[in-house]
C-alpha positions, 0 to 999 in steps of 0.5 A, spaced: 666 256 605 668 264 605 664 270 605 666 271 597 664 264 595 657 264 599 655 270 595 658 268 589 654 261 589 648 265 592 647 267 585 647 261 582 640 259 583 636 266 580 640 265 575 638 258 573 631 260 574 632 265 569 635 260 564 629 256 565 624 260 565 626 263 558 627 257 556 620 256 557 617 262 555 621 261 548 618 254 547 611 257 548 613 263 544 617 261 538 616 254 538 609 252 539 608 257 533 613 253 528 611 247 530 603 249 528 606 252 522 608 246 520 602 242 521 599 246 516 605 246 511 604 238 512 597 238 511 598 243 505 602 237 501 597 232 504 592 236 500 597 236 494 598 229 494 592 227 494 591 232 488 596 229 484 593 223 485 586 225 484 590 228 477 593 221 475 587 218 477 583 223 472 588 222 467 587 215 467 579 215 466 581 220 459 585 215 457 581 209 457 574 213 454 578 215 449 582 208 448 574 205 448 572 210 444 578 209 438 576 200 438 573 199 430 568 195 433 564 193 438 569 192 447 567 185 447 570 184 440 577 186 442 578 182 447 583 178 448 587 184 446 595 183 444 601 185 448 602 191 443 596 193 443 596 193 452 602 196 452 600 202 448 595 202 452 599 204 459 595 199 463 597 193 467 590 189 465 584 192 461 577 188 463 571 188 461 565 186 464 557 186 462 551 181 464 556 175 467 561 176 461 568 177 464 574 179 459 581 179 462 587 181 458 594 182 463 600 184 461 607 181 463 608 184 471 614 184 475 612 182 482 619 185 485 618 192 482 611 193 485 610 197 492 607 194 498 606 194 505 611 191 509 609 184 513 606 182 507 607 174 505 609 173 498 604 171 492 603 168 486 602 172 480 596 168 479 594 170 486 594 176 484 590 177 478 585 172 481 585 178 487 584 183 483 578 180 480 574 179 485 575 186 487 573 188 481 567 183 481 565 185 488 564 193 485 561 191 480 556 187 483 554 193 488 552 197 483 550 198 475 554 203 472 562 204 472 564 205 479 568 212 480 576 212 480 579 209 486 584 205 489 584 198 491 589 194 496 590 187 493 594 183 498 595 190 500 598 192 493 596 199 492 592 199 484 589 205 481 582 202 478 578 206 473 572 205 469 568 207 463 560 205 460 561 202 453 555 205 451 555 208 444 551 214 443 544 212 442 545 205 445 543 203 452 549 201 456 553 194 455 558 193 460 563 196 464 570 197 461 575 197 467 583 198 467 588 197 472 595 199 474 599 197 481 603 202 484 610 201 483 616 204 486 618 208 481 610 212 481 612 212 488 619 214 487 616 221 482 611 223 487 617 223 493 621 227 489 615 232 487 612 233 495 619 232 498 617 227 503 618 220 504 611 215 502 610 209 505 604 204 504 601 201 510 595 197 512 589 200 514 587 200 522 581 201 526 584 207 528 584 210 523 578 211 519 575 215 514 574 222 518 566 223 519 566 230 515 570 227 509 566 223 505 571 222 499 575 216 497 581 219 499 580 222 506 587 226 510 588 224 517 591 227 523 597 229 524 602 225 528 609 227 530 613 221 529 620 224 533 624 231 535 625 231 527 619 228 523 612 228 522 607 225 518 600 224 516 595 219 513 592 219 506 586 215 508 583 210 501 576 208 500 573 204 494 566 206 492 563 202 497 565 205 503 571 200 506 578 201 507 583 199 503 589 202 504 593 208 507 599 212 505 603 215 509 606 222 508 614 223 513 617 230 512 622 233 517 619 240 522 623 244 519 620 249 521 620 247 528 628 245 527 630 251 524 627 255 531 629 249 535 636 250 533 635 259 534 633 257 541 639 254 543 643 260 539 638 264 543 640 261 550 648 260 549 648 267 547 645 269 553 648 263 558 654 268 556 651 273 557 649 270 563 656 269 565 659 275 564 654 279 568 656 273 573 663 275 573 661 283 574 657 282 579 663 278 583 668 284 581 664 289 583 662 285 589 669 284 591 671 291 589 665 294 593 664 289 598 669 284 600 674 289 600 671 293 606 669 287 609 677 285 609 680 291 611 675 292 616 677 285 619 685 287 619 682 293 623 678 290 629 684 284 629 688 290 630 684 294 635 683 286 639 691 287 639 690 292 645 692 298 640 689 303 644 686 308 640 685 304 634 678 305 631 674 303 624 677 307 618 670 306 614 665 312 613 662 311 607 655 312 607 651 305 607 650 299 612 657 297 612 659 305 614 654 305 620 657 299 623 664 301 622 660 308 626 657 304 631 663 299 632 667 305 634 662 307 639 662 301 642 670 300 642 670 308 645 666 306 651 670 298 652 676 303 652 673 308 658 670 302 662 678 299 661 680 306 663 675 307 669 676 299 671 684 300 671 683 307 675 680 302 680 684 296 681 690 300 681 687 304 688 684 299 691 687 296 697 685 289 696 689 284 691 687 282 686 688 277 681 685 273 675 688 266 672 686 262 667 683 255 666 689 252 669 689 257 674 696 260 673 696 268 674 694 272 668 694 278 671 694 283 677 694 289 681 699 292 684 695 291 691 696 283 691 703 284 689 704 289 695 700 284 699 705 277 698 712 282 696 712 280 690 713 284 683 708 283 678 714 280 672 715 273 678 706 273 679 705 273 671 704 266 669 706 262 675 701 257 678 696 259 683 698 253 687 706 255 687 703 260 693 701 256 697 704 255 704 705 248 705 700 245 710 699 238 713 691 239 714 691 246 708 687 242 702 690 243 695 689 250 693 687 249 685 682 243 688 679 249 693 678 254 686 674 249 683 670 246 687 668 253 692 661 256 690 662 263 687 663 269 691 664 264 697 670 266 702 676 262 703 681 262 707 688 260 705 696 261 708 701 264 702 708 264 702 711 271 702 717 274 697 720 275 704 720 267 706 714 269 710 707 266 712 701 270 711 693 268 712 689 271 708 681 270 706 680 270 699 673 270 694 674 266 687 669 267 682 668 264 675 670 266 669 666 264 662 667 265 655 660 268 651 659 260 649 659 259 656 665 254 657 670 256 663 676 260 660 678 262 668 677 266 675 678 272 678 679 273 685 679 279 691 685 278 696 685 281 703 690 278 710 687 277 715 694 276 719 
């Protein structure tokens, strides 16, 4: 991988860590607050359902004290009552009940229409009027006087109870006069459109029982988050002798929550691309101000490694990359000095000398080793070592003998001259090694011993 793409991907996981950390900072900042928000809005229209049914239940009761109070006689005497007279009175059933007389008139229902919890098995509309009397009579049986409004589950089907004393003025009471009307789908439907929610009727749990620091008949339970979108809340019942009846549960979107959610991707979007374009810059500058001096100062030092004498680093700018071109320079002045030096010397020294490569060809020479064998250094140059050597019965192979003799050791050796001659000369091979440590060559001295 190239410079430029390393320091470019070198910034991707800061840059990451950056996201997620707002992304974080957002959810503990923006949205636990939405969120407890609407937990409270959601316990706000708790309250204002039980209010509303509070109201409905208080309505009831007047209107079945003011029914009781306009009979021209006496409760018990009006019963049975007629279908017109029960069907002004808005009641599913009027009952009345006193010292073991019970006194019943049902109006026609319509089981289709009436709200129940899911799983509930089907029943008769006998079954249900029986069920309901025996709500009512285990009440009634519990206590003496009209028990307060509530609501019972029979088979699970929610139904509003009120009761009044049919004590006339100055007369000890007589009886209880109950009514009864089932929850159906359009009281349900009205209270949705009123609270914005959706209301469903489901069977009390052991789970969800009455809180201990509320004792009413209707009692509101926790908040629960149903997904990313809804919550809910429970409207628990009771009946007038502390047992659970059914629970009514109240799902509305966290809009709140939402609405937050979706400014926190806007939020991020917009500073991903703000990101990005900071990204994009910082790789522009780095290319203008940093890749751009590298490579130039690579084209230099390939230059100068061309043996371009006199060629240094043009980058004196004032920070790291300058310094370096400086101190680069410096060493490059002091390689050309020793070279200079090292080329005064092979050129003065009476001995040959000579350097060859891996495959022990010559690679270079002085003019002492080409005065030694009589020939120039344009016929030395990148002949093989071993095209020297004189041919002898009992001489080794001269490349075997470069090889294989210790460092610095001396070696005598016959070498065919430019004139056709023989000479004896001694000769000392030292090995040649890369900066990783591999073999590139020899280099050797060279005198005759003729």
């Amino acid at each position: 991988m190239k410079l430029r793409a390393k320091l470019l991907w070198l910034l991707v996981p800061p840059l990451l860590l950056v996201l997620l950390l707002i992304y974080f900072a957002a959810q503990s900042m923006l949205l636990a607050p939405q969120d407890k928000q609407d937990e409270r809005l959601l316990v706000a229209e708790a309250e204002r359902l039980r209010a509303l049914l509070g109201s409905t239940f208080e309505r009831d009761a007047n209107r079945l004290r003011q029914w009781a109070q306009a009979l021209p006689g006496a409760v018990p005497a009006a019963f049975p009552l007629d279908a017109a007279t029960l069907g002004r009175s808005g009641f599913d059933f009027i009952g009345y009940f006193a010292n073991g007389m019970r006194r019943q008139s049902w109006r026609p229902l319509d089981l289709t229409t009436l709200e129940r919890p899911s799983g509930v098995r089907p029943f008769s509309l006998q079954a249900l009027h029986e069920g309901a009397e025996q709500q009512l009579v285990r009440l009634l049986q519990a206590q003496d006087v009209a028990p307060p409004a509530q609501l019972l589950a029979v088979f699970r089907v929610p139904l509003i109870i009120v009761a009044v004393d049919t004590a006339r003025s100055g007369e000890r009471a007589g009886g209880v006069l109950l009514a009864g009307t089932f929850m159906d789908r359009k009281r349900i439907t009205m209270l949705q459109q009123q609270l914005g929610g959706e209301l469903a009727w489901l069977p009390v749990t052991s789970e969800q029982q009455r809180p201990a620091l509320q004792t009413e008949l209707m009692s509101i339970g926790n908040r629960k988050v149903v997904d990313g979108r809804h919550q809910s809340i429970d409207l628990l019942f009771h009946d007038s002798l502390g047992e659970p009846q059914l629970r009514l549960q109240l799902t509305r979107e966290r809009h709140l929550y939402l609405e937050g959610e979706q400014q926190l991707t806007i939020f991020l979007g917009v500073t991903f691309g703000l990101i990005c374009l900071a990204w994009l810059l910082i790789y522009l500058a780095l290319n203008v101000n940093l890749l751009r001096r590298i490579a130039r100062l690579h084209r230099e030092l390939l230059a100068v490694a061309g043996s371009a004498v006199g060629r240094r680093l043009t980058d004196d700018s004032v920070d790291e990359l300058g310094t370096l071109a400086r101190e680069a320079n410096l060493v490059l002045d002091r390689l050309e000095q020793n070279e200079a030096r090292d080329r005064v010397i092979l050129q003065a020294m009476r001995d040959g000398y000579f350097e060859l490569d891996e495959l022990a060809r010559i690679a270079s020479v002085n003019p002492a080793f080409c005065t030694l064998l009589g020939y120039p250094a344009v016929q030395l140059l990148g002949r093989s070592f071993a095209s020297l050597q004189a041919p002898q019965p009992s001489s080794p192979d001269i490349a075997s003998v470069i090889a294989e003799t210790e460092p610095g050791a001396p070696v005598w050796t016959a070498l065919r001259c430019a004139d056709g001659s023989i000479g004896q000369f001694e000769m000392q091979i030292f090995r040649r090694h890369s900066a990783a440590g591999r073999l590139i060559g020899y280099r050797g001295v060279l005198h005759t011993i003729s």
